[in-house]
N, C-alpha and C positions, 0 to 999 in steps of 0.2 A: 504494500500500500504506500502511496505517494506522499509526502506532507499535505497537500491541497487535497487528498482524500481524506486524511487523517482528519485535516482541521474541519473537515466538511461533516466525517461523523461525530466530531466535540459538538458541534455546532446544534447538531440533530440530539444529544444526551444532554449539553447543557449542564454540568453538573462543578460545584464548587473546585473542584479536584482539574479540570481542564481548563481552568483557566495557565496554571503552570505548567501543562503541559503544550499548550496553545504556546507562550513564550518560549519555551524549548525548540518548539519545531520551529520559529520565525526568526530565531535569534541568526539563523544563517544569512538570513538577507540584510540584518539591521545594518546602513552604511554602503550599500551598492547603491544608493541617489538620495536626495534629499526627497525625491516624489515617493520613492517605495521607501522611508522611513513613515514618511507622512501616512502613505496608504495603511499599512503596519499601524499605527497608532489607530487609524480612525477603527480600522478592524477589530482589534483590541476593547477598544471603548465600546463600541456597541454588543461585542462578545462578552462583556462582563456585563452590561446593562441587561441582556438577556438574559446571566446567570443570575442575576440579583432578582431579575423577575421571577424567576422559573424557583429561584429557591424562597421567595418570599412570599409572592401574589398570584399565584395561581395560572390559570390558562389564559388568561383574557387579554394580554401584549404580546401571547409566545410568537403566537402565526406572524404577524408583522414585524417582530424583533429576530425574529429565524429570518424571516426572507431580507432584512437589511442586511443583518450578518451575511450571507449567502452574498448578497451584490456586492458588499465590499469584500468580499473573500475572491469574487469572480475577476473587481478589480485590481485586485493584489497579485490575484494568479498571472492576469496579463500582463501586467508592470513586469512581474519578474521575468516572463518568457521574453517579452519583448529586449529585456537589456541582459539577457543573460546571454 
């Protein structure tokens, strides 16, 4: 399994414990551009805002906090292909 498969099933479990392993698997790109730092950050931020929902509030932000996650995860994916 690939990192961007990996972060795709974090993504889909959501669970307090993935969010360090989400850091783990992206720490290889931190620094190949300031855009795929940035992208990486925003991913991050709404990956956790997702796990804070999912561990605190129930179903009611998941669907739409899953699919931002997912599009900045998609935009991530391409940054990196594109400069790698």
């Amino acid at each position: 399994m690939d990192c961007f498969q990996r972060l795709e099933a974090l993504v889909d479990s959501a669970g307090v414990d993935s969010i360090d392993e989400a850091n783990a698997l992206l720490r290889r790109f931190h620094g190949r551009s300031q855009e795929v730092t940035a992208a990486i950050d925003e991913f991050m931020l709404d990956f956790k805002t997702l796990v804070f929902i999912v561990e605190t509030a129930g179903e009611g932000f998941q669907k739409s906090l899953r699919k931002l996650a997912r599009a900045r995860l998609s935009k991530l994916r391409h940054m990196v292909n594109v400069t790698a």
